[in-house]
C-alpha positions as CSV (number, residue, x, y, z in Angstrom):
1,X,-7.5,1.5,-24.3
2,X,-4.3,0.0,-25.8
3,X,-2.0,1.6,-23.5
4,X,-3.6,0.4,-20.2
5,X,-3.9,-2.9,-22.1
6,X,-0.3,-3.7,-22.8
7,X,0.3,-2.8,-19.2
8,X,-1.3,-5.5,-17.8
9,X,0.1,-8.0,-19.7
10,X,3.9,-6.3,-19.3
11,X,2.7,-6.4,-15.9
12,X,1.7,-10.6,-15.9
13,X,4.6,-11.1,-18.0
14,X,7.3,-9.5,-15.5
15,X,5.9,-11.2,-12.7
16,X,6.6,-14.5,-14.2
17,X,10.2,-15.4,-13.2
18,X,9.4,-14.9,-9.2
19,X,6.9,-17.7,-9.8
20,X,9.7,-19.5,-11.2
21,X,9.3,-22.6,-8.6
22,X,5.8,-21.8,-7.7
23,X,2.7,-24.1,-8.5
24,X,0.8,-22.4,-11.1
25,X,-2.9,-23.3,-11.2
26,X,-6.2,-22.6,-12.7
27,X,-8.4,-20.7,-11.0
28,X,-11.5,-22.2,-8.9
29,X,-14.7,-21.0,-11.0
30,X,-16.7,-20.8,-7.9
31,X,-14.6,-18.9,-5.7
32,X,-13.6,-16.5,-8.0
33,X,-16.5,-16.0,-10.0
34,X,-18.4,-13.5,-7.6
35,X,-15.2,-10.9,-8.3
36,X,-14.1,-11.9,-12.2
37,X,-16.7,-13.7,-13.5
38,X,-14.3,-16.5,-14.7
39,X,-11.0,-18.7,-14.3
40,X,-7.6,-17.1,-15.1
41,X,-4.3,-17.8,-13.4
42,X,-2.7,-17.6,-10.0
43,X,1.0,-17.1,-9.5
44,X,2.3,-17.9,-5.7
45,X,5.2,-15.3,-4.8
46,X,8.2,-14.7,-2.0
47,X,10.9,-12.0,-2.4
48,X,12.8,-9.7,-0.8
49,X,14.1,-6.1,-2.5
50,X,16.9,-4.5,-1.3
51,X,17.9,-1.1,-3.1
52,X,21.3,0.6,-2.4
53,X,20.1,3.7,-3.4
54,X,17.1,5.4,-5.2
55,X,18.1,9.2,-6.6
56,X,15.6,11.7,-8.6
57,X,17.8,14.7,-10.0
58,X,16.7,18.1,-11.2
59,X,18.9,20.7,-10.2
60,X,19.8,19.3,-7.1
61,X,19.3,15.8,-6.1
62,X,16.6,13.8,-3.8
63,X,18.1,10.8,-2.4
64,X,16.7,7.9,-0.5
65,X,19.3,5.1,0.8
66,X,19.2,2.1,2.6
67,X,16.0,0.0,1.2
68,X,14.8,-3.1,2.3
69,X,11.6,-4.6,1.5
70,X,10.1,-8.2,2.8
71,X,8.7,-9.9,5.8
72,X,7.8,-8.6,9.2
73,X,11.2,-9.0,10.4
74,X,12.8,-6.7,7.5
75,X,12.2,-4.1,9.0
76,X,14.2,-4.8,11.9
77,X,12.3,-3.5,14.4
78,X,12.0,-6.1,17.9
79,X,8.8,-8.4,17.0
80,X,9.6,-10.1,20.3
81,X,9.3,-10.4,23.7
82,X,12.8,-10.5,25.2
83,X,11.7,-11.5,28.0
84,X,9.9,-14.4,27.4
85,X,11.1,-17.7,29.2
86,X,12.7,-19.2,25.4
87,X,14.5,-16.2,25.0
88,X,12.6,-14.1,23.3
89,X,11.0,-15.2,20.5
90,X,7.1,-15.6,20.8
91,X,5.5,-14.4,17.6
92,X,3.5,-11.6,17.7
93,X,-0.6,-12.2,17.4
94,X,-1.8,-12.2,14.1
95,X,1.1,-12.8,12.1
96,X,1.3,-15.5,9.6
97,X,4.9,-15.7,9.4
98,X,8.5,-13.4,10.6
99,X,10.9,-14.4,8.3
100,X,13.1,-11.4,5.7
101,X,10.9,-12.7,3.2
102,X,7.7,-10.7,1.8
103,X,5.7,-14.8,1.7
104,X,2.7,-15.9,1.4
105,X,1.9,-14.0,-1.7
106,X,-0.9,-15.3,-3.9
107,X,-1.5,-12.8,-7.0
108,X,-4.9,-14.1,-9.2
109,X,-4.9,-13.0,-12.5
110,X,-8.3,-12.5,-14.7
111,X,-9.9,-11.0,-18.0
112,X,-13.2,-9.7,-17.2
113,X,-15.7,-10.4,-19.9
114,X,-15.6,-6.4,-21.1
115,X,-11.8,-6.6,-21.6
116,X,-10.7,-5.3,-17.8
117,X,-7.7,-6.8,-16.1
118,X,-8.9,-7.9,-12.8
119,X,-6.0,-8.8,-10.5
120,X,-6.1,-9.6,-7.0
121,X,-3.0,-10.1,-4.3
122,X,-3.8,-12.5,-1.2
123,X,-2.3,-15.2,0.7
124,X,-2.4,-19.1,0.1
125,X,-3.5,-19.4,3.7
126,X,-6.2,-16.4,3.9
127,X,-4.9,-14.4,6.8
128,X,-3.3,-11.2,6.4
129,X,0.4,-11.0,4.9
130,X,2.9,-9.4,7.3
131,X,5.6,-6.8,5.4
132,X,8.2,-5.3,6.6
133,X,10.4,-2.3,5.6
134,X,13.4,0.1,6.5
135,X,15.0,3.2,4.5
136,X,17.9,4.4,6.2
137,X,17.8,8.0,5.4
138,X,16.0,10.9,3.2
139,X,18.4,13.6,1.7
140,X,18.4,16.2,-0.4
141,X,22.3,17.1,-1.7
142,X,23.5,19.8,-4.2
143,X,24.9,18.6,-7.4
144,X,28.6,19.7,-6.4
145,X,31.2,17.0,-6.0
146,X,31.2,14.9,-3.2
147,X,34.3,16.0,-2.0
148,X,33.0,19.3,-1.9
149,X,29.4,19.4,-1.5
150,X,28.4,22.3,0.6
151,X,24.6,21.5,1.3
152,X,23.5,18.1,2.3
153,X,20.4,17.8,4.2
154,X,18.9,14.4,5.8
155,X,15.1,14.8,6.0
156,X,14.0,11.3,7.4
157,X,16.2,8.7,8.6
158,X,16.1,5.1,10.4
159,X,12.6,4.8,8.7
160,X,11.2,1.1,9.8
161,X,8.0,-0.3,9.6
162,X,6.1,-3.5,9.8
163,X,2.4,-4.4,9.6
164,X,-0.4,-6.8,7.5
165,X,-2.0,-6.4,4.1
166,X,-5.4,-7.9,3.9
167,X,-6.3,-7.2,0.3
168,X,-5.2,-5.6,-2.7
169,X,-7.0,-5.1,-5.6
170,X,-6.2,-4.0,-8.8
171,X,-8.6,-3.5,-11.9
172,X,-7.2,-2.0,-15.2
173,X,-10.4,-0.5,-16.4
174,X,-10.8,-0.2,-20.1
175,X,-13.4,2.3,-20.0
176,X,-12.7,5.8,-21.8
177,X,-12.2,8.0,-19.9
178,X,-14.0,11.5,-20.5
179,X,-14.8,10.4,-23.9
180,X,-10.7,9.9,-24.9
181,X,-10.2,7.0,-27.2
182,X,-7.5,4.5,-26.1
183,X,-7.6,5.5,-22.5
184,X,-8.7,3.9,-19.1
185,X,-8.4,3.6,-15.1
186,X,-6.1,1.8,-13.0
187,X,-8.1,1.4,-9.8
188,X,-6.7,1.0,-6.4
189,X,-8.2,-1.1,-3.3
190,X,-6.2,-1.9,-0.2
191,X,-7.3,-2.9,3.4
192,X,-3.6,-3.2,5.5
193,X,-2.4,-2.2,9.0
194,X,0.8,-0.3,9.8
195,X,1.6,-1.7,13.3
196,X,4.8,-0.2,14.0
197,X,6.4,2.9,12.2
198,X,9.5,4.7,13.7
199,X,11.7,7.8,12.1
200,X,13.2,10.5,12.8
201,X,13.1,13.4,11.2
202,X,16.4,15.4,11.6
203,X,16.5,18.7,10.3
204,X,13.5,19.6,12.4
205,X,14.6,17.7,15.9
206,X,11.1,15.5,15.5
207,X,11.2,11.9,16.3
208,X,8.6,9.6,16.0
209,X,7.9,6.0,18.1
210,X,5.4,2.9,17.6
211,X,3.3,5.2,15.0
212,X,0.1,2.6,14.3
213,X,-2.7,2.1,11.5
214,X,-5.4,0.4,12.0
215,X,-9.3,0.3,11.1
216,X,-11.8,3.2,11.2
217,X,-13.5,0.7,13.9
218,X,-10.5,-0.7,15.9
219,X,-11.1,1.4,18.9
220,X,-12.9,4.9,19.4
221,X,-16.3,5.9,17.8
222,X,-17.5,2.8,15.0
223,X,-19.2,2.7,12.0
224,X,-22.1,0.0,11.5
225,X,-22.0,-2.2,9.0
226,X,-24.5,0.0,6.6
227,X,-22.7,3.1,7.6
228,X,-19.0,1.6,6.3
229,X,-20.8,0.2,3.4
230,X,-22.2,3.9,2.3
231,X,-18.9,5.8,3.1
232,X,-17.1,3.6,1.1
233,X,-19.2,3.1,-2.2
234,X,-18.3,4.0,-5.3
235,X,-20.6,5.9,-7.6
236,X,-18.9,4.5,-10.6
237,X,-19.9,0.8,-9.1
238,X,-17.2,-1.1,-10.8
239,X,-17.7,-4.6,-9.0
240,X,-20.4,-4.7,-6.1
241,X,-18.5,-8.0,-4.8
242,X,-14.8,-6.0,-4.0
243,X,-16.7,-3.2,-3.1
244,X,-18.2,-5.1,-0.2
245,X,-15.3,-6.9,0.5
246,X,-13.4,-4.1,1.3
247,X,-16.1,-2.3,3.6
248,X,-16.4,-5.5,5.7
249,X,-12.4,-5.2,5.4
250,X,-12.8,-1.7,7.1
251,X,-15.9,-2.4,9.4
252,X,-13.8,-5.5,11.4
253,X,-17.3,-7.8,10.5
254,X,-15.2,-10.8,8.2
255,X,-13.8,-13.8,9.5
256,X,-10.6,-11.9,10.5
257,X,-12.4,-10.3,13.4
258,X,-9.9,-7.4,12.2
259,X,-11.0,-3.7,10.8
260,X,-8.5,-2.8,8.5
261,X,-7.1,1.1,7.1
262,X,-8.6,1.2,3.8
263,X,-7.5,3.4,0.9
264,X,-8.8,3.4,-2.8
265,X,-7.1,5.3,-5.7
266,X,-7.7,5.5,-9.4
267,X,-5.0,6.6,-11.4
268,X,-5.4,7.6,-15.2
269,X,-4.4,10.3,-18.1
270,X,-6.4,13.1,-18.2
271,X,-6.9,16.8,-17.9
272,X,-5.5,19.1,-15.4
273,X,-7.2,20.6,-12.4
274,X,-9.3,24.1,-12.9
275,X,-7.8,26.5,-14.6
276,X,-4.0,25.2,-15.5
277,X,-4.6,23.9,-19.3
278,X,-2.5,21.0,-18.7
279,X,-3.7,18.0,-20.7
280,X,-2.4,14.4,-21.1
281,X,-1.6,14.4,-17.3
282,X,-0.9,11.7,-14.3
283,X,-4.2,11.9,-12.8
284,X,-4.7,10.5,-9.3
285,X,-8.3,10.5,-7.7
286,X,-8.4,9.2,-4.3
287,X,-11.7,8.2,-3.5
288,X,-11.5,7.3,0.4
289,X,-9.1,6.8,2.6
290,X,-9.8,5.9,5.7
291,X,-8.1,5.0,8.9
292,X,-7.6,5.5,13.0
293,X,-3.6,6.7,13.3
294,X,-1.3,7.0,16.9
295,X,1.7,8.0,18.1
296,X,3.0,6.5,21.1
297,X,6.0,9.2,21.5
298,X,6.4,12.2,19.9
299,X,10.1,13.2,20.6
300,X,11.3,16.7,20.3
301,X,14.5,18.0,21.7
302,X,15.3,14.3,22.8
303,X,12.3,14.9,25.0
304,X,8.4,13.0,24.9
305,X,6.0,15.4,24.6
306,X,3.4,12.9,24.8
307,X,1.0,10.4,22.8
308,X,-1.3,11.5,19.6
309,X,-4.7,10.1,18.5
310,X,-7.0,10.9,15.3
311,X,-10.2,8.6,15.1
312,X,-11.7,8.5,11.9
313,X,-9.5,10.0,9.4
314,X,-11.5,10.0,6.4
315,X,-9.8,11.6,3.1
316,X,-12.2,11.8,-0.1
317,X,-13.2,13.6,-3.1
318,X,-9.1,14.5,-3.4
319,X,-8.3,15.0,-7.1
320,X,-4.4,15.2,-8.2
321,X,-2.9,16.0,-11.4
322,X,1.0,15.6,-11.9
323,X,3.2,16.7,-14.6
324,X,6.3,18.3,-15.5
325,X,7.4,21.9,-16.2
């Protein structure tokens, strides 16, 4: 599994120079040793990405402007109360900080025993790391000149978001996969909260206001503790101790007193789906995703139609397979 291999360690080596200033420490044996099994190292991170433009070009060109990526208050929605007696800045509940800057980053880096890259993105203080984000618009253009393009079309625009990341997980798995020498498994945990997301989206008159993500068992019909615990196992039981990390992530029963949206991926080259014949594919599995989503106001022709609600959106057993033609 060379090639998932050198990724991990392209992958420790380019995160080095944002820990540039950071304190970089050894692992405590004891409180990581229920997840990796031993010591490794721990890089402390703060950043903030801005992107002018991202383009992907075939024939005609998919464009996404505008892109800022940091702290809760990145994404420049109103994490205030303007009408609070100090003029308007009490914090919202839960957040850790509101600054531009994506902080309070604490990446742990391990080798498992059997080879696998085990790395794990926290916060130095233990309570959930507020992000923020904004993407001013969506296109899709022609490939004419600008000054005489005939066909440009916005899709999405004033796209911001802000919410907390509890956990993410990430284990390079150096397993063979369906018998295929020099091949492995990225896998995917996260347990985060979404809780504001407004766009627009133009070319159908849709706008959408204070969309939120939250836990399977922030509100509406629960699961217990055993229930979250069996929806979210995985057959392949790569490590029992993130495994019940992330369901007590998703049930609300952890010392956050929070239930999280959980989603869990595994990504890896392998065959296509059914009948196609591809082979050497992206393959993306997602094993559970699971979440409660609103919409405070759904806008259409400048007009509130009204609120929307799904409790309990479970998404599982979904198999992708990407690749060109």
């Amino acid at each position: 599994m060379k090639g998932l291999k050198k990724l991990a360690l392209v992958t420790a080596i380019a995160a080095a120079p944002f820990a540039a200033n950071a304190d970089l420490k050894a692992l405590d044996d004891s409180a990581m040793g229920n997840v990796t099994g031993q010591a490794g190292v721990t890089i402390e991170l703060e950043t903030r990405v801005s992107i002018g433009e991202f383009t992907y070009t075939d024939e005609g060109t998919f464009a996404v402007s505008g892109i800022e990526i940091g702290g809760a208050d990145a994404s420049g929605l109103t994490l205030t109360d303007p009408a609070s007696p100090d003029g308007g800045y009490d914090p919202q509940p839960g957040l850790v900080t509101q600054s531009e800057l994506l902080n309070d980053l604490k990446i742990d880096i391990d080798v498992a025993a059997d080879g696998d890259a085990v790395i794990h993105v926290g916060s130095n203080t233990g309570a959930p790391i507020d992000w923020g984000m904004q993407v001013d618009s969506m296109s899709l253009r022609d490939n004419v000149e600008a000054s005489s393009a005939t066909q440009n079309t916005t899709l999405i625009s004033g796209l911001k978001a802000w919410g907390q990341l509890a956990a993410l997980d990430i284990r390079v798995d150096t397993k063979d996969v369906g018998g295929i020498a020099d091949t492995g498994t990225l896998n995917l945990d996260a347990a985060f909260t979404v809780e504001q997301m407004d766009f627009d989206v133009e070319f159908l008159g849709v706008g959408i206001r204070d969309m939120k993500i939250v836990g399977a068992n922030a509100g509406g019909a629960t699961y217990s503790d055993q229930e979250m615990a069996d929806l979210l196992g995985d057959d392949n039981g790569e490590d029992p101790a993130l495994e019940g990390k992330l369901a007590a992530l998703a049930s609300g029963n952890n010392p956050l007193g929070q239930s999280f949206a959980v989603a869990r991926l595994d990504v890896y080259k392998g065959n296509g789906l059914g009948a196609s014949g591809a082979t050497d594919v992206l393959r993306v599995d997602v094993d559970d995703v699971l979440m409660d989503v609103s919409v405070a106001e759904t806008i259409i022709g400048g007009a509130n139609i009204g609120t929307i609600g799904i409790d309990n959106l479970h998404i599982s057993d979904t198999k992708l397979a990407v690749y060109g033609h």
